[in-house]
C-alpha positions, 0 to 999 in steps of 0.5 A, a space after each residue: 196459549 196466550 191467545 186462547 182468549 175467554 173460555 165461553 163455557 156455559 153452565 146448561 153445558 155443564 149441568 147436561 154433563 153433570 147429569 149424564 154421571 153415574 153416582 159419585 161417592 156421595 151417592 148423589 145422582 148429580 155426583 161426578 166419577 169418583 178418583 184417587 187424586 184430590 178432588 178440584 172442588 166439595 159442593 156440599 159434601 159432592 167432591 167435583 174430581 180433577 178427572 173430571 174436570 180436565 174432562 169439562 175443560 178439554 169439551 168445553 174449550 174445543 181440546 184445549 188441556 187446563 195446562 194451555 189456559 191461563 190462571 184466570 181461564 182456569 179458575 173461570 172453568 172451575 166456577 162454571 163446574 161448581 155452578 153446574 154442580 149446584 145447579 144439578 143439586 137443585 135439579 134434584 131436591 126439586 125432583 127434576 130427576 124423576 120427571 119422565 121427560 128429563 129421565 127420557 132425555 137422560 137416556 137418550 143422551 146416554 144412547 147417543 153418547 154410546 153409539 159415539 163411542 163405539 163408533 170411534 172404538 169401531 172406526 180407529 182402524 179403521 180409516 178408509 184408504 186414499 184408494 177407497 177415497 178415490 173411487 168413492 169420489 170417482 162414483 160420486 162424479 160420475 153420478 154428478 148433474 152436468 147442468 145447472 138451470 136458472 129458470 121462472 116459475 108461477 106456481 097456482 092452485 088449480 090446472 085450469 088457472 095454470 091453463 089461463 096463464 100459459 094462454 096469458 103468456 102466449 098472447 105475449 103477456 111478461 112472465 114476471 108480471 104475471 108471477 108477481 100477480 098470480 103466484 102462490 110462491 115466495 118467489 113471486 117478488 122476484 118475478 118467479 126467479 128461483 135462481 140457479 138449481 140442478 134437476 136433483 134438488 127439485 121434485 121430478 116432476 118439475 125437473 123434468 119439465 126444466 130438463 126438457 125446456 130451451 132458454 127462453 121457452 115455458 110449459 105449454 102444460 101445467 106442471 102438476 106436484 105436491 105444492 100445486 100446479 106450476 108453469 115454468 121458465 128456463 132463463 138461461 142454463 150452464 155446465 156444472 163443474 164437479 168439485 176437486 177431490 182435496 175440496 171433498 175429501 173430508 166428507 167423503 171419509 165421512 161417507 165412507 166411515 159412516 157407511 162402514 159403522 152403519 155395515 157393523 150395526 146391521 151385523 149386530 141387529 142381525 145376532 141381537 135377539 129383538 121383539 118388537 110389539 105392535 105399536 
């Protein structure tokens, strides 16, 4: 691994993985996991165990084993463990450990880290087929956008100013100019243009005012939603292409093991005896 380069290997990394440890040997809470072999280092009386520390390299450096680094990278990794080590006894004689919100931050990183690993305890054979994958791909098409839209818009407070600018615009006023005079939106320097979009990525009501629009025509009504009231340009439209299957095959695993674990959950909340109080 001579190209491995520096191992960038910060000390609030280490320190966060230090404090989620149970108590080591020494019984300090800032300890890390007790072992047989001879530890790589003794922070004040806190052996640092080579498990341990192969476990910090392999996060740390994104897999790599300490075998794969150089000397210098080693050595450099083991500095940034002993800081982190001081760091966290410090943490602790200044009562860090007691204080509600890092205890709560404690834990919830406990829960979060244990939700991972039983998620990739449960997925391990769980890998989803080629077939699964196929169809999975095949739905999210099929329920795809077939049509992007490039449209204008002039977004204002109230119907009646939105009433006066379509009026504006039908006596032949420029939309652009009008957008950059009256709008309350961040587009209005471009004169409305808000680029390329599909009906999915707006507020219903606004996609449905695109939807029905021909290029070059406006709202002859005000557009009302949750951010005011809006006239609409369609500038131009153009068929959507769906992406390849090899392009999402990644994510679609993802989707499809997330939807599996989220299964396994529901199944455990449903034997799990739960009390929930008024909140």
């Amino acid at each position: 691994m001579n190209k491995l380069g520096f191992l960038l290997i910060s000390v609030t990394t280490a320190v966060a993985l230090a404090a989620c440890q149970p108590k080591g040997a020494s019984g300090s809470a800032s300890g890390t996991p007790a072992s047989d072999s001879t530890p790589v280092a003794v922070v004040d009386g806190v052996p640092i165990s080579r498990d341990f520390y192969d476990f910090y390299v392999m996060r740390a450096s994104g897999g790599h084993s300490p075998s794969d680094l150089t000397a210098d990278q080693r050595q450099n990794a083991l500095d940034s463990l002993v800081r982190a080590q001081i760091v966290a006894e410090q943490a602790e004689k200044d009562g860090l450990t007691r204080d509600p919100d890092t205890v709560n931050l404690i834990a919830l990183s406990r829960l979060n880290i244990l939700e991972q690993a039983v998620s990739n305890q449960y997925l391990k054979d769980r890998k989803p087929t080629d077939q699964q994958l196929r169809a999975e791909y095949e739905t999210e098409v099929d329920n795809m956008p077939r049509v992007e839209y490039h449209a204008r818009h002039i977004l204002v407070a109230t119907e009646q100013f939105a009433d006066r600018i379509i009026d504006q615009l039908n006596h032949g006023a420029k939309f652009e100019d009008l957008a950059k005079q009256e709008s309350m939106d961040s587009s209005k320097s471009n004169g409305g243009d808000i680029g390329w979009f599909t009906t999915t990525n707006m507020v219903k009501p606004f996609a449905d005012a695109v939807a029905a629009l021909k290029p070059g025509e406006f709202t002859q009504k005000p557009v009302h939603t949750q951010y005011g009231w809006h006239v609409i340009q369609l500038v131009e439209t153009r068929p959507l292409s769906p992406p390849t299957y090899d392009s999402v095959q990644q994510r679609l695993v993802q989707v499809l093991e997330s939807r599996e674990f989220t299964t396994y959950v529901d199944g455990l909340e449903k034997n799990a005896k739960i009390q929930k109080n008024k909140l």
